[in-house]
C-alpha positions, 0 to 999 in steps of 0.5 A, spaced: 534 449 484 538 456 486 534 460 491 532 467 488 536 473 490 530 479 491 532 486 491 527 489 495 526 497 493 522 500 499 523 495 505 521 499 512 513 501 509 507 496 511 507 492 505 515 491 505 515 490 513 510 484 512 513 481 505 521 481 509 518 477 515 514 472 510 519 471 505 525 469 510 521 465 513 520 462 507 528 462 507 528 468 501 535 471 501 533 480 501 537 485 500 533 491 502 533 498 500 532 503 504 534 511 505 537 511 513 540 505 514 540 507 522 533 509 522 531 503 518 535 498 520 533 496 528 525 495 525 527 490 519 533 486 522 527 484 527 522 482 522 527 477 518 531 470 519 538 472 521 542 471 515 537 472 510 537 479 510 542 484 508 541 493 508 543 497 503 543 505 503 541 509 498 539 515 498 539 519 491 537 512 485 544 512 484 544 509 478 551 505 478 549 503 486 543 500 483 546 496 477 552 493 482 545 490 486 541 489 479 547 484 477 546 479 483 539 479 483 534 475 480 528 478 482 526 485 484 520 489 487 518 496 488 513 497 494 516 504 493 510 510 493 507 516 496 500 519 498 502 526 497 507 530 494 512 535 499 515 538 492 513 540 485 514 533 481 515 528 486 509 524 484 513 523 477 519 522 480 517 516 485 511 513 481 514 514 474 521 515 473 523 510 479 520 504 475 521 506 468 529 506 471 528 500 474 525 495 470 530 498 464 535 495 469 531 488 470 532 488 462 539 490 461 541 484 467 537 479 465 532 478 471 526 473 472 522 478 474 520 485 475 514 486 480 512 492 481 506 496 486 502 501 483 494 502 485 486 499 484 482 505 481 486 510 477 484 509 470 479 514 471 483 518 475 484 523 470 484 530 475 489 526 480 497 527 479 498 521 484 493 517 479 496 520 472 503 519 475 502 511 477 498 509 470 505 512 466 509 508 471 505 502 470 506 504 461 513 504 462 514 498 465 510 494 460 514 498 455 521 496 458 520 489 461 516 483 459 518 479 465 514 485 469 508 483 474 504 489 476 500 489 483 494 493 484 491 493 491 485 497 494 486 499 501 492 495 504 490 495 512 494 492 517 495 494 524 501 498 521 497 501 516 497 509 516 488 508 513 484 504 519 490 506 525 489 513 523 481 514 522 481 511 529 484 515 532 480 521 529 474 517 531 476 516 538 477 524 539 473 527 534 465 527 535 463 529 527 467 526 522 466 529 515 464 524 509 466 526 502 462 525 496 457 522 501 462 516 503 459 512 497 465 511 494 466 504 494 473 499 496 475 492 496 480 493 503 485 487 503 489 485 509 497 486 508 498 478 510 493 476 504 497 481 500 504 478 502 502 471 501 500 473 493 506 476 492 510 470 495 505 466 490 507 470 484 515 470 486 514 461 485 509 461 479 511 463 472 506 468 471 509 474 467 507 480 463 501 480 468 497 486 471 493 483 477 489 487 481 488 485 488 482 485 492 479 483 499 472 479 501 468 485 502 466 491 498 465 497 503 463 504 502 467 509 505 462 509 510 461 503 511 469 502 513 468 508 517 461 505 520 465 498 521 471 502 525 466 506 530 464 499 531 470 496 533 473 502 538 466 502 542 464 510 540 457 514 537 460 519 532 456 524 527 458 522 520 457 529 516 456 529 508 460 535 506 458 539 500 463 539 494 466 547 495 466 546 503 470 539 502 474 542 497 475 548 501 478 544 508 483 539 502 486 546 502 487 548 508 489 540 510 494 539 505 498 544 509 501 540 514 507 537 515 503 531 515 497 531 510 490 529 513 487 530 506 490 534 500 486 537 494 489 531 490 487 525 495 480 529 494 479 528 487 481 520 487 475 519 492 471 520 487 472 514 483 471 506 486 477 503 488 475 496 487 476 491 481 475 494 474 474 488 470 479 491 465 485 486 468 485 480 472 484 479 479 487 475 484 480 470 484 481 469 477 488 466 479 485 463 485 489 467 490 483 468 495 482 472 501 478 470 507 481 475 511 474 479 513 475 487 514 471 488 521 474 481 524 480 483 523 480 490 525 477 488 532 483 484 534 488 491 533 481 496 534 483 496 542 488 501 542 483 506 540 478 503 544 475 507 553 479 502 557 484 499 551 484 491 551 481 490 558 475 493 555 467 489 555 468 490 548 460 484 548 457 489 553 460 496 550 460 495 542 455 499 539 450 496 534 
């Protein structure tokens, strides 16, 4: 049988990182996509088999470029996303009109499949931009391709994540941290190995026309995550319930900088659980299960945050 060519579209993020180590090991021949060649190139080289990956650049979705990469696939992937937007109708652009093009072209040239990522808990997201754009993109899809697989993860952690490694590094340095909405919104976090390994799956099996979400072991409340990475850097932090207008207040004032802690957006979307809905099915129901528990895992990258860093007596200083 003739190996699957797999055109990845946002290769250099966590997910394309680990999925471009985990597929060329498994001899999977990837072109990736990246915008900066240069700037991406030393980071993916180093993650796959020599010979099995190739770098495109591509800045603007040329649409010719794209159907010149389109002709020699026989599967793509979108990995392609963003968490808050640097200008008006970027959302639409990423989260919509990106995979609406895309999955046209997966029709028009035949391909075995379109896999796409999109996101856990959006359907009642309905005052979130981010969620309203991720839905009409997974629509299009469906619309376009029926050869289509859509991935929706809850928080996908790793060591290379922007979640845990950025909430610790607040922990290790600041002595109150705020909770929105109590921290009682609910999240089923899966390592990204856990999530690459059923990516890998998906590409071997037959399933099309699937909408999969994909769930770690643990249901953790926003708290509880917090509580588990206090744990894992040896740290005693005051957890602080904000009000609803002061939390509002401090999203706007956040949103403003270059790099966004938190923006009103984001704010909205923590209103609503980010673990399996019960409208699709789950990586359980198709046997793909994730043992990867969230605080194990944590603790084996946690001492980077943590007083004394990896030499640090983690049994005699862990906090209960």
């Amino acid at each position: 049988m003739k190996q699957k060519e797999i055109l990845l579209f946002g290769a250099s993020g966590q997910i394309g990182r680990n999925l471009i180590r985990k597929l060329t090991k498994n001899n999977y021949k990837i072109t990736a996509v990246t915008r900066n060649i240069h700037r991406a190139g030393y980071i993916l080289k180093t993650q796959a088999n020599p010979g099995y990956l190739d770098l495109v650049e591509l800045k603007n979705f040329n649409s010719e470029k794209i159907d010149d990469l389109m002709r020699k696939a026989s599967i793509c992937i979108n990995l392609i996303g963003i968490l808050y937007e640097k200008r008006k109708d970027q959302f639409k652009l990423i989260h919509t009109d990106l995979p609406d093009m895309l999955s046209q072209k997966a029709k028009k040239y035949s391909l075995d499949k379109f896999i796409h990522l999109s996101a856990l808990g959006i359907e009642k997201s309905k005052d979130s931009n981010y969620a309203i754009s991720k839905l009409n993109g997974e629509k299009k899809i469906i619309k376009n391709f029926k050869n289509y697989i859509i991935i929706k993860p809850s928080i996908v952690y790793s060591v290379d994540d922007n979640f845990t490694t950025s909430f610790m590094s607040l922990l290790s340095i600041l002595p109150i941290m705020p909770l929105y909405f109590n921290g009682k919104t609910k999240f089923a976090p899966i390592h990204v190995t856990d999530l690459v390994d059923i990516i890998q799956s998906l590409i071997e099996r037959e399933n099309n026309n699937l909408t999969l979400e994909c769930v770690g072991p643990d249901i953790l409340t926003f708290k509880e995550i917090l509580q588990k990475l206090l744990n894992a850097i040896s740290k005693k932090r005051i957890l602080l319930p904000l009000p609803l207008p002061i939390a509002k207040l401090s999203a706007k004032i956040l949103q403003l900088f270059p790099k966004p802690l938190l923006t009103e957006d984001q704010l909205n979307l923590l209103k609503y659980d980010n673990c399996s809905s019960g409208i699709y099915r789950t990586n359980y129901d198709l046997g793909f299960q994730t043992n990867r528990k969230f605080d194990i895992e944590v603790e084996k990258y946690s001492y980077n945050w943590r007083s004394g860093g990896q030499f640090a007596k983690v049994d005699e200083e862990k906090i209960k």
